[in-house]
N, CA, C and O of each residue as an XYZ file, in Angstrom:
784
protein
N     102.469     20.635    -47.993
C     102.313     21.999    -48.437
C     103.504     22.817    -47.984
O     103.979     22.520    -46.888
N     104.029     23.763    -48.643
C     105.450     24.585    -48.684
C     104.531     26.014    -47.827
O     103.473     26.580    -48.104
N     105.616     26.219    -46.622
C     105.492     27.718    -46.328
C     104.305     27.334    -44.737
O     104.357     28.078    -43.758
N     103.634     26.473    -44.766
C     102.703     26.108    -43.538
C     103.675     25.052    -42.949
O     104.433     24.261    -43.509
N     103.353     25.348    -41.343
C     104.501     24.799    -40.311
C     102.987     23.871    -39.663
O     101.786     24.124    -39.570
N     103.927     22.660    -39.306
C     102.364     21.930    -38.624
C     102.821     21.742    -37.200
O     103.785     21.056    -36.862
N     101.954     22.487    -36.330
C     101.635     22.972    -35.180
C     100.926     21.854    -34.080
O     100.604     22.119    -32.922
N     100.814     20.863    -34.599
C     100.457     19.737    -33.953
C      98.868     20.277    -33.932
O      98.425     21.299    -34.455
N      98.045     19.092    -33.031
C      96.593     19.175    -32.859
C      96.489     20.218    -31.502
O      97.242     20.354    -30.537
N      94.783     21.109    -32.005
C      94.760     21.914    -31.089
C      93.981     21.665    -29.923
O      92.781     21.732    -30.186
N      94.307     21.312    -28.322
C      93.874     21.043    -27.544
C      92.346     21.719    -27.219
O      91.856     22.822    -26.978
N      91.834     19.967    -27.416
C      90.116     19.750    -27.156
C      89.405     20.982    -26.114
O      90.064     21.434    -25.177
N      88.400     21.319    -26.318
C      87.518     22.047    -25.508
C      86.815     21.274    -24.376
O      87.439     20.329    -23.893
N      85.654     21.548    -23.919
C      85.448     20.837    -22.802
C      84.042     20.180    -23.607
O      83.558     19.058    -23.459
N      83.578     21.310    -24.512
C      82.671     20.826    -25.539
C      82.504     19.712    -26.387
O      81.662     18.816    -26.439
N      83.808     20.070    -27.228
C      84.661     19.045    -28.027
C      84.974     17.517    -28.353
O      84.960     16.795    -29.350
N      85.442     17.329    -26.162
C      85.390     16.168    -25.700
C      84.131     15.440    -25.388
O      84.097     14.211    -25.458
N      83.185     16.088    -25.075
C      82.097     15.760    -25.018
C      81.209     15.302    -26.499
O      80.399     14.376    -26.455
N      81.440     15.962    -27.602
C      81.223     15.682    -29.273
C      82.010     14.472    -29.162
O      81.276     13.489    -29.259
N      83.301     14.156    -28.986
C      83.650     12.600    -29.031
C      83.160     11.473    -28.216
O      83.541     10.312    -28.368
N      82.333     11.852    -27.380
C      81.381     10.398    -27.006
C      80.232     10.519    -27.685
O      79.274      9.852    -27.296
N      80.089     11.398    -28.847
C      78.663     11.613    -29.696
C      79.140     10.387    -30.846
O      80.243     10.304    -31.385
N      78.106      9.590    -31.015
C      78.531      8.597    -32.122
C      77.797      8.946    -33.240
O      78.158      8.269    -34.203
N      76.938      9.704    -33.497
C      76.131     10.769    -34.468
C      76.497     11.984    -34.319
O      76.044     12.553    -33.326
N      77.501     12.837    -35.319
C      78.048     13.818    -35.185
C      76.827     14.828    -36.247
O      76.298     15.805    -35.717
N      76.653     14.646    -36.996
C      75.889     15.176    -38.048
C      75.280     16.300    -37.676
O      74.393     16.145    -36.836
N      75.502     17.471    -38.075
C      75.022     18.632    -37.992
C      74.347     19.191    -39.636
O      74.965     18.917    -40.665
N      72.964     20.021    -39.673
C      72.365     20.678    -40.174
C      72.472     21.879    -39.789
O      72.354     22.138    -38.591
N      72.803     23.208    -41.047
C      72.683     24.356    -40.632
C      71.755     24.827    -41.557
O      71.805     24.433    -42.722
N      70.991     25.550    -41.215
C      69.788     26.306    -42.353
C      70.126     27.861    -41.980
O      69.734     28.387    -40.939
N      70.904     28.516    -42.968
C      70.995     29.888    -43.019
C      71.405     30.794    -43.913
O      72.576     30.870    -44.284
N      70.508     31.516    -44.306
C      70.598     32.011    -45.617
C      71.757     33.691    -45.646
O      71.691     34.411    -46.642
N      72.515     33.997    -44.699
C      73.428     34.966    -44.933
C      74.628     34.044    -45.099
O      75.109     33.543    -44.083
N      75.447     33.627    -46.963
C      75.718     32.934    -46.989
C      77.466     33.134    -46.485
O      78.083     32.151    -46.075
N      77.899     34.030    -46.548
C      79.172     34.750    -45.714
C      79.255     33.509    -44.143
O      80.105     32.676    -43.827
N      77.672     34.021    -43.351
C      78.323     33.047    -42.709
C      78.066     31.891    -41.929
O      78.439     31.404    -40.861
N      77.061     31.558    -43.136
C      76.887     30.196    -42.948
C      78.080     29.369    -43.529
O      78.075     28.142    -43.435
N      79.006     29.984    -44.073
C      80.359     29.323    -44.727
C      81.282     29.163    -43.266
O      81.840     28.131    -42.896
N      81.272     30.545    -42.526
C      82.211     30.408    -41.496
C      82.073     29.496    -40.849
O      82.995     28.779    -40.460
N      80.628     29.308    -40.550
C      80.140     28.297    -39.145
C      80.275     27.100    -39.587
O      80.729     26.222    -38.853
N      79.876     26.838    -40.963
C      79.906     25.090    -41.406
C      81.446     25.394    -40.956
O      81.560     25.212    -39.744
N      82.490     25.745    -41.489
C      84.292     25.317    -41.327
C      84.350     25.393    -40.220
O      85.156     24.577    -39.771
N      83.742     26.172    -39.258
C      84.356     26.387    -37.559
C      83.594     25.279    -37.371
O      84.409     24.384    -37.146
N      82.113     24.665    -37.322
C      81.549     23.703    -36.506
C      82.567     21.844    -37.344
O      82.997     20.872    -36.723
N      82.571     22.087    -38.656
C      83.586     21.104    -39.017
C      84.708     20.753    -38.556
O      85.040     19.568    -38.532
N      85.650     21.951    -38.014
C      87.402     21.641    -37.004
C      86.857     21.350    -35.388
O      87.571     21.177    -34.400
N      85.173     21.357    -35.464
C      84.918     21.273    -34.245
C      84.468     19.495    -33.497
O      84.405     19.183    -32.308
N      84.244     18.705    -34.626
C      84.053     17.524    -34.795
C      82.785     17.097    -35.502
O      82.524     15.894    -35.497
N      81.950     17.956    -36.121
C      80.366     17.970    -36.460
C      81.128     17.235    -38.239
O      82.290     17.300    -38.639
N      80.193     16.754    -38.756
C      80.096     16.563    -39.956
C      78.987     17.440    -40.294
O      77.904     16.987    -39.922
N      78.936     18.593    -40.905
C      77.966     19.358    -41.210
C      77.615     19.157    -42.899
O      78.474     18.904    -43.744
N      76.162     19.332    -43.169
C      75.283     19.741    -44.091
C      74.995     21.358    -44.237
O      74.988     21.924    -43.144
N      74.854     21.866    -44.911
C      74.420     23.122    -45.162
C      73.149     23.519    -45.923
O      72.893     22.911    -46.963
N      72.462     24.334    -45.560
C      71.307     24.831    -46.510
C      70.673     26.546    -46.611
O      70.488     27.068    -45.511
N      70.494     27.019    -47.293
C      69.984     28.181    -47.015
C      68.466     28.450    -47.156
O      68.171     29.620    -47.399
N      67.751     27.820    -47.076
C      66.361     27.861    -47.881
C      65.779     27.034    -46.325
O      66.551     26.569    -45.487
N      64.149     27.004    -46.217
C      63.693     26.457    -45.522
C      63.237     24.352    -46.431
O      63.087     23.194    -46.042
N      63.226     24.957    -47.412
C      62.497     23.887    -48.739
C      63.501     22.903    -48.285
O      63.237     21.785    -47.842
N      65.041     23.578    -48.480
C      66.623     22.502    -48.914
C      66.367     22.105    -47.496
O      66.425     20.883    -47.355
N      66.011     22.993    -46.036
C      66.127     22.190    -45.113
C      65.382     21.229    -44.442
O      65.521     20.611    -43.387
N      64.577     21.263    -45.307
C      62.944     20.290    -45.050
C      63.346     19.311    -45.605
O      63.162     18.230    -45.045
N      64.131     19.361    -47.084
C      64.132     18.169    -47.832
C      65.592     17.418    -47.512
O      65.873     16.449    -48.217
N      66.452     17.799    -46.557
C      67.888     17.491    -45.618
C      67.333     16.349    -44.992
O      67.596     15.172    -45.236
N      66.355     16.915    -43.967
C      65.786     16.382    -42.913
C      64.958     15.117    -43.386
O      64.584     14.275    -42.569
N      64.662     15.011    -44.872
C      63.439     14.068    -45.066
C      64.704     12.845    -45.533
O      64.748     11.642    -45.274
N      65.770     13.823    -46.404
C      66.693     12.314    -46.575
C      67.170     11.416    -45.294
O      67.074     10.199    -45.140
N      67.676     12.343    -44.486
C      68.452     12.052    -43.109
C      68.444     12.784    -41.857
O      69.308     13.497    -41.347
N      67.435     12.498    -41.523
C      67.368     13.745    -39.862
C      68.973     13.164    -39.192
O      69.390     12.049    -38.877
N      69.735     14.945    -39.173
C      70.593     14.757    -38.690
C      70.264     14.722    -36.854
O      69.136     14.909    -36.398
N      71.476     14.450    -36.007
C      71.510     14.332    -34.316
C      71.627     15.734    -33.851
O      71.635     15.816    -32.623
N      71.759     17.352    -34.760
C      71.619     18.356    -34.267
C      71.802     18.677    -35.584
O      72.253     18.038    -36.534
N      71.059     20.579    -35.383
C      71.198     21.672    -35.958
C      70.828     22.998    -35.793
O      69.890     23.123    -35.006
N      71.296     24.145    -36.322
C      71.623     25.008    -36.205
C      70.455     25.728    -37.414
O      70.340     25.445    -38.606
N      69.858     26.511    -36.774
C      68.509     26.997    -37.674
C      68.379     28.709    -37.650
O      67.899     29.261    -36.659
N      68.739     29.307    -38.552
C      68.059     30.901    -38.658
C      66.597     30.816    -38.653
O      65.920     30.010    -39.290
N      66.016     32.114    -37.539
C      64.660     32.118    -37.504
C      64.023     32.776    -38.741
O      62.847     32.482    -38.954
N      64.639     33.627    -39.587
C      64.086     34.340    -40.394
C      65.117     34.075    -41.860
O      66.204     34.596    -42.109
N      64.250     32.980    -42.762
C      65.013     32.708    -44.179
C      63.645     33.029    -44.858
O      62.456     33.022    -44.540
N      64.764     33.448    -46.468
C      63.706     33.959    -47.443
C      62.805     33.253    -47.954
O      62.101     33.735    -48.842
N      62.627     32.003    -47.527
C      61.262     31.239    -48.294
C      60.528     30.978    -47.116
O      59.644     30.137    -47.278
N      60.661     31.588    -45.636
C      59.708     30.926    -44.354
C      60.092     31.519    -43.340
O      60.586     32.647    -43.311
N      59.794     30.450    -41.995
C      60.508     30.267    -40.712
C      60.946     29.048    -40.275
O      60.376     27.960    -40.357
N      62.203     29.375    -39.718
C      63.046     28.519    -39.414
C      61.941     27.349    -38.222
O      61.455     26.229    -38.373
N      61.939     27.964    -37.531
C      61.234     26.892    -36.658
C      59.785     25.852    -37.193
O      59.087     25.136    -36.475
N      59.673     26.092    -38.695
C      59.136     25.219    -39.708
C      59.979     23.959    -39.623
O      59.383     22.885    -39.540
N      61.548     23.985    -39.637
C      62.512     23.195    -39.928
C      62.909     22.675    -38.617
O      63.149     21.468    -38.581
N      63.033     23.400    -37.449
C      63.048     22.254    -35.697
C      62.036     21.188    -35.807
O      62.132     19.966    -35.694
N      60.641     22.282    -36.160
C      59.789     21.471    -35.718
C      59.586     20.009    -36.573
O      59.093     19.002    -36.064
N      59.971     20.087    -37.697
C      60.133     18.516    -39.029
C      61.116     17.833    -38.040
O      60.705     16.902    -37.348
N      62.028     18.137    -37.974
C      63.578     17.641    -37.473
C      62.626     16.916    -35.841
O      62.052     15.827    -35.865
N      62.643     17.171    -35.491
C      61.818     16.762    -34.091
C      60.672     15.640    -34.325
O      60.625     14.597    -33.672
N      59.711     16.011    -35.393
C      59.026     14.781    -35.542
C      59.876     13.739    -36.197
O      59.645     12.530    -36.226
N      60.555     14.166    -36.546
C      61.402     12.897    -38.067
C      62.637     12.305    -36.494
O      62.893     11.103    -36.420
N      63.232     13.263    -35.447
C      64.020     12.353    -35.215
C      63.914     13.279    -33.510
O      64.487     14.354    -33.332
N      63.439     12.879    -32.897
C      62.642     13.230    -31.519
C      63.930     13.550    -30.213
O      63.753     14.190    -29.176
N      65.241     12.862    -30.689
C      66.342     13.394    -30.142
C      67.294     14.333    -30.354
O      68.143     14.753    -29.567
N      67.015     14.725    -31.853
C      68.039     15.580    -32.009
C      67.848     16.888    -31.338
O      66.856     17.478    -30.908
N      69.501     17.232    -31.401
C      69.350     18.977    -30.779
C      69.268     20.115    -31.615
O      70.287     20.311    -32.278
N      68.454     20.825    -31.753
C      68.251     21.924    -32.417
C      68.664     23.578    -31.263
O      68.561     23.862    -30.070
N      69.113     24.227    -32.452
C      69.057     25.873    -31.311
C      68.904     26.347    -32.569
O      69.069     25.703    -33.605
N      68.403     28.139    -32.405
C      67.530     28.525    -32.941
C      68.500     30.034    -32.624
O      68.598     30.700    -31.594
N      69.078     30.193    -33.876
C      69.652     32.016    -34.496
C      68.638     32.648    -35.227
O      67.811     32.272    -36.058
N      69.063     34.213    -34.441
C      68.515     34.975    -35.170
C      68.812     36.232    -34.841
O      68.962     36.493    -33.648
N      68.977     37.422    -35.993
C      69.551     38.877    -35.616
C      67.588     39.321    -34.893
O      67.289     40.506    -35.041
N      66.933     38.783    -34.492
C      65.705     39.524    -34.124
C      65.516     38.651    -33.014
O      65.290     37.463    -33.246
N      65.578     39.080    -31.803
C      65.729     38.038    -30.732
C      64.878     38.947    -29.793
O      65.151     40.105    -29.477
N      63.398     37.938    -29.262
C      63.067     38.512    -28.176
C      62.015     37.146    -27.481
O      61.838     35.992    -27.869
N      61.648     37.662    -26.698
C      60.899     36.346    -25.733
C      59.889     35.640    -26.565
O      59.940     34.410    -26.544
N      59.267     36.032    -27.063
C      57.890     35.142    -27.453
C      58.814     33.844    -28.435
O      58.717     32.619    -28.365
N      59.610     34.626    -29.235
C      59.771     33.525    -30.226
C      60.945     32.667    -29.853
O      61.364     31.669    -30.441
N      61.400     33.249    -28.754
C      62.412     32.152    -27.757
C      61.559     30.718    -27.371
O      61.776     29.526    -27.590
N      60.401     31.525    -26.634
C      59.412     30.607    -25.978
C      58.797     29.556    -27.028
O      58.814     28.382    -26.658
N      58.330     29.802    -28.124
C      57.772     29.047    -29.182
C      58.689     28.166    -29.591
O      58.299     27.001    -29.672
N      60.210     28.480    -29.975
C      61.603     27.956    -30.600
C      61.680     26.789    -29.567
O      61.954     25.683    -30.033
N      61.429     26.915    -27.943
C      61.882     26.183    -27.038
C      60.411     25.256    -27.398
O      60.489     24.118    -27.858
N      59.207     25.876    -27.135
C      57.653     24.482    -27.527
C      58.032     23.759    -28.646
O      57.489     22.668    -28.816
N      59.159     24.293    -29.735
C      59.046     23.706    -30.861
C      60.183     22.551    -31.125
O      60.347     21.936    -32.179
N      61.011     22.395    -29.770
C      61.861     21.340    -29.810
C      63.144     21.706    -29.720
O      63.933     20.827    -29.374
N      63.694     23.139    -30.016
C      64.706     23.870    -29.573
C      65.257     23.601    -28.406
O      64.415     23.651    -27.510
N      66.472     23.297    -27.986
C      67.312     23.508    -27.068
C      67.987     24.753    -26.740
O      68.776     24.779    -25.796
N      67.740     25.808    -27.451
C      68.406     27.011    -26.525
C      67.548     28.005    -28.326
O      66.928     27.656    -29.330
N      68.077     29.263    -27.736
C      67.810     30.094    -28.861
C      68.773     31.292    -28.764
O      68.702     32.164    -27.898
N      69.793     31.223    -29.879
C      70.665     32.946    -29.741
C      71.032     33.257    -30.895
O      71.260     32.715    -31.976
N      71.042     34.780    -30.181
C      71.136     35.875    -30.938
C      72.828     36.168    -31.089
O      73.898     36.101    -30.485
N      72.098     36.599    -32.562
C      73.402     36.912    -33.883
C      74.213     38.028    -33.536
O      73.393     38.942    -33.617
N      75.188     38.494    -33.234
C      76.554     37.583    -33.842
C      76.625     36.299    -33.183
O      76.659     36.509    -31.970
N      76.660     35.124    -33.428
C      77.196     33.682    -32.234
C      78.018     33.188    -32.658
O      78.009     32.569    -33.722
N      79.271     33.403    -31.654
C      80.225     32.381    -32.202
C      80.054     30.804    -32.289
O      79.064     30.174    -31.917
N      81.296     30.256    -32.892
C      80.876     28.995    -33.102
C      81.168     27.918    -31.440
O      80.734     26.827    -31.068
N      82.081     28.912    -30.848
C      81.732     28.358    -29.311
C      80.547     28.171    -28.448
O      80.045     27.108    -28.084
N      80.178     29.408    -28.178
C      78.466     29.270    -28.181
C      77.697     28.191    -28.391
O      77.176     27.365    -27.641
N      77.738     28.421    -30.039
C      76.749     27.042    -31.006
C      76.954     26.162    -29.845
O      76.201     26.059    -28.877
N      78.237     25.439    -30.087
C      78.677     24.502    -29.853
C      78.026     24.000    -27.902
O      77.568     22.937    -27.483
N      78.265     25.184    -27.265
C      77.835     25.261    -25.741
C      76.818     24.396    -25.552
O      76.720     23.317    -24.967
N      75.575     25.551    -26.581
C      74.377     24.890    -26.349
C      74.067     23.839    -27.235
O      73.291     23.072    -26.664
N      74.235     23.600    -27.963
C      74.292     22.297    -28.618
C      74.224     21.035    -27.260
O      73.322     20.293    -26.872
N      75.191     21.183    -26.962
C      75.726     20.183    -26.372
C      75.179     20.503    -24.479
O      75.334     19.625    -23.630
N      74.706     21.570    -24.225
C      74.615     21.720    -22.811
C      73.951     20.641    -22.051
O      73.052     20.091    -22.687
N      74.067     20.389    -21.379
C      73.273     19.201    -20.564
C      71.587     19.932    -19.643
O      70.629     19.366    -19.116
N      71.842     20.955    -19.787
C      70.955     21.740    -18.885
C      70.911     21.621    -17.647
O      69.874     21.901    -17.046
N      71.930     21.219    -17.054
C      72.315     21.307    -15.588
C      72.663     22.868    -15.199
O      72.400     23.415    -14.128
N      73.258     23.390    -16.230
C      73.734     25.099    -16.136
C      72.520     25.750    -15.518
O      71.412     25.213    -15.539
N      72.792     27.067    -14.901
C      71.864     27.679    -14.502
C      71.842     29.061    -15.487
O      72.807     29.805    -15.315
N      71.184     29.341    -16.156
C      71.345     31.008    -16.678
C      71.857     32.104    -15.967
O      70.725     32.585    -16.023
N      72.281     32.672    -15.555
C      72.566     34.022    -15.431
C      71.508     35.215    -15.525
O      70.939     35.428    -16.595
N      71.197     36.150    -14.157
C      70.464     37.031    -14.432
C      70.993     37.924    -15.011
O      72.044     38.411    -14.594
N      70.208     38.467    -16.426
C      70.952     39.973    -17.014
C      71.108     40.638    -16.067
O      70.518     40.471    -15.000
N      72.317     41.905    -16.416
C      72.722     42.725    -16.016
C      71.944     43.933    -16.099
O      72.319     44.782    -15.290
N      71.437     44.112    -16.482
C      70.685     45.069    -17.228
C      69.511     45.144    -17.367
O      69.167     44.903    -18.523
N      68.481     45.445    -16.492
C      67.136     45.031    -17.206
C      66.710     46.222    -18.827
O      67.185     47.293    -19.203
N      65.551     45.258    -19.412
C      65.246     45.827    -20.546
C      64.805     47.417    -20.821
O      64.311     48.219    -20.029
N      64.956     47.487    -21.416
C      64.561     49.323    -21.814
C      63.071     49.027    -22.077
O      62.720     47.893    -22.404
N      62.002     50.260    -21.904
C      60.471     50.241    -22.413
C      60.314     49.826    -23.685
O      59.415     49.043    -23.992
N      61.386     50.430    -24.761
C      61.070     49.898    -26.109
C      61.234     48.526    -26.268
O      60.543     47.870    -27.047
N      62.272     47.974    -25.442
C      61.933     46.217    -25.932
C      61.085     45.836    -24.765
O      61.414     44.658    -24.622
N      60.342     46.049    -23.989
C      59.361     45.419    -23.255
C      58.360     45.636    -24.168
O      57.540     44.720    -24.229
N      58.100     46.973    -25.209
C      56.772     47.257    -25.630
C      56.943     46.113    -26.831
O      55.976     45.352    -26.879
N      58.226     45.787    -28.032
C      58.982     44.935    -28.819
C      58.003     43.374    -28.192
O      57.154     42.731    -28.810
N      58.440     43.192    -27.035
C      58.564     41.927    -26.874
C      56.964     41.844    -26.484
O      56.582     40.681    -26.608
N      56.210     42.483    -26.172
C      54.605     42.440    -26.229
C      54.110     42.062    -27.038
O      53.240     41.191    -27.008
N      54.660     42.786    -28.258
C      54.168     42.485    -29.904
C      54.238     41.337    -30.371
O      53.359     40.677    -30.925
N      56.056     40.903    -29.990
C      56.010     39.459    -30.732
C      55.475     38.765    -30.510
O      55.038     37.984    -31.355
N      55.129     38.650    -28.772
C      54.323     37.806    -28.192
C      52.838     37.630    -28.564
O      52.429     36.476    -28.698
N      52.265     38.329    -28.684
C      50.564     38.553    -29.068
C      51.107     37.985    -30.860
O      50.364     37.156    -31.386
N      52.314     38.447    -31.645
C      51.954     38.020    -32.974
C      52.387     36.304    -32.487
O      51.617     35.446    -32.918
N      53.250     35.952    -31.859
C      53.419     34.468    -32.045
C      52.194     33.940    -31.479
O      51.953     32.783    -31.826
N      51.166     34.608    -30.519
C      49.963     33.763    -29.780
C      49.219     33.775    -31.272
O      48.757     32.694    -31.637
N      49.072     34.904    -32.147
C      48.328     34.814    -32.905
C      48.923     34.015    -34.619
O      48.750     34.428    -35.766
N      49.713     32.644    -34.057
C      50.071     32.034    -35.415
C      50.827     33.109    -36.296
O      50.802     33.086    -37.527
N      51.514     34.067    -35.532
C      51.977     34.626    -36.746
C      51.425     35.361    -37.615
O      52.056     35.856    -38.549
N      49.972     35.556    -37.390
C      49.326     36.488    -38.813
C      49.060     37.672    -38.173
O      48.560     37.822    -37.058
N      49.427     38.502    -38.956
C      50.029     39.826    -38.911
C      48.314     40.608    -38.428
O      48.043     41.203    -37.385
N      47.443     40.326    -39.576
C      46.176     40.827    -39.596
C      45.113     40.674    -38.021
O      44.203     41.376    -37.579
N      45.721     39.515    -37.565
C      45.018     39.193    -36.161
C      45.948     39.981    -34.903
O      45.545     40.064    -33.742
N      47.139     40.480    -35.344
C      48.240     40.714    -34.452
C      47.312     41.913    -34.316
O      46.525     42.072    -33.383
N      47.491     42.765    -35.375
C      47.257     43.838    -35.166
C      46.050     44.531    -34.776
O      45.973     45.682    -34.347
N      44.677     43.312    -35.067
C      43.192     43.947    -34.977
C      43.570     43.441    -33.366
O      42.877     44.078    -32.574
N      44.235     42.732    -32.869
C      44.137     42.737    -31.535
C      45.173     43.484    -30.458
O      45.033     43.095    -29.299
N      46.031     44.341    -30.646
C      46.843     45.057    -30.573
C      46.414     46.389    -30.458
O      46.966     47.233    -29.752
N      45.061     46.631    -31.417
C      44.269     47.796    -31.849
C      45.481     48.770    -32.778
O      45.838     49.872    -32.364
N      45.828     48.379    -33.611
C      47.356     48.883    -34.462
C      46.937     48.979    -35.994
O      46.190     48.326    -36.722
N      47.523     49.771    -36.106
C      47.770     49.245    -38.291
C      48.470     48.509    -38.854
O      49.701     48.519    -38.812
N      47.714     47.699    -39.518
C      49.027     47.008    -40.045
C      49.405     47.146    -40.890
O      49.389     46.185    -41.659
N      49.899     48.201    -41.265
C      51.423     48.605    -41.960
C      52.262     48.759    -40.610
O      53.366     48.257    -40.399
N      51.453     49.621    -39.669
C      52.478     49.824    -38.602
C      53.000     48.597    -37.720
O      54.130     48.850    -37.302
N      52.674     47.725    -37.432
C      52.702     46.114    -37.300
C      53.714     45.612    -38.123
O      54.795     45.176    -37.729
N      53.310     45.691    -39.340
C      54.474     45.344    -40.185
C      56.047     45.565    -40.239
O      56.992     44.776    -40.262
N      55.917     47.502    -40.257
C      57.612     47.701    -39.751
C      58.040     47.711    -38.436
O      59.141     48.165    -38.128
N      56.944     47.059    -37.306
C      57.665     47.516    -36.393
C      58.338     45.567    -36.559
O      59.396     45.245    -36.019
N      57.651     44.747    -37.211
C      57.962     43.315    -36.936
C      59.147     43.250    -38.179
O      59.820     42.220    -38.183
N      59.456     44.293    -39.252
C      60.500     43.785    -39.936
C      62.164     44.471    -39.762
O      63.127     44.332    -40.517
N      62.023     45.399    -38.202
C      63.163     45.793    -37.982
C      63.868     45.124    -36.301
O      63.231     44.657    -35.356
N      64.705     45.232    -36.383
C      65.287     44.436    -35.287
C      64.875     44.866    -33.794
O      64.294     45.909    -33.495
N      65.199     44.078    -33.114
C      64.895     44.288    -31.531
C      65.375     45.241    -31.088
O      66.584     45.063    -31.230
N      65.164     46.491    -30.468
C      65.556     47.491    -29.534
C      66.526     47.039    -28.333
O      66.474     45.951    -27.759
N      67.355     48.010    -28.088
C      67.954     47.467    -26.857
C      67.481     47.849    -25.403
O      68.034     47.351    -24.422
């Protein structure tokens, strides 16, 4: 190619090197903002993954039924479901792979469920593809880090909700008769993002 200078190869991560003793590279991504699920398939591809792509929960059910990949990368909230529909297949179909779990709505309950559901880590959107890659691959020897910051009342009251809706399967109608709430009001408070 005319006008591109070749810069040689770009020195491995610590991640990276660790993806080259992976003899199953295969990555699944299920995410329906397709902007950037484009970025992440090309960044997790220069990263050593052979990635699949899907935006739908259906395409990622039916990924998993051809070939459970050795990891993937799952949005919690796509327009035909929930993502953790698609860990949890991936986990029965192939009991080692690594799954982590994106999402712009991030709070404890559905961390906690993402992690019962076979998840290896769970983060919140924006994530770079370093990140991904971190937990993907973490060994769990790491220790977390205490926030800096503890939470504000509005996401303690946030993270109450999700919690009582994830105890309650998710249905909105039980969330809320047990909440003592409306559910309409249930509804928008579960279809806008997490408070800081």
């Amino acid at each position: 190619m005319l006008g591109k200078r070749h810069r040689g190869p770009k020195p491995l991560t610590a991640a990276a090197v660790e993806l080259t003793d992976q003899a199953d590279r295969s990555l699944l991504i299920v995410e329906d903002d397709k902007p950037f699920l484009e970025r992440l398939s090309r960044a997790m591809e220069t990263r050593g993954f052979t990635v699949t792509s899907c935006d739908t929960v259906s395409d990622g059910l039916a990924q998993i039924g051809r070939a459970a990949p050795a990891f993937a990368v799952v949005d919690l909230r796509l327009g035909d479901g929930n993502g953790l529909d698609v860990v949890s297949a991936l986990k029965r179909k192939r009991p080692d792979a690594r799954a982590i779990v994106l999402t712009g709505y991030g709070n404890i309950a559905t961390a906690v469920t993402a992690v019962k559901m076979g998840a290896v880590d769970y983060l919140s959107k924006p994530a770079d593809a370093d990140d991904v890659v971190a937990a993907l691959l973490a060994t769990g020897t790491e220790k977390s880090e205490l926030p800096s910051n503890p939470m504000s009342a509005d996401r303690v009251r946030w993270e109450h909700i999700q919690r009582i809706y994830e105890m309650c399967n998710r249905n909105v109608s039980e969330t809320a008769r047990r909440l003592n709430m409306h559910r309409r009001t249930l509804q928008r408070i579960l279809a806008k993002r997490a408070p800081r």
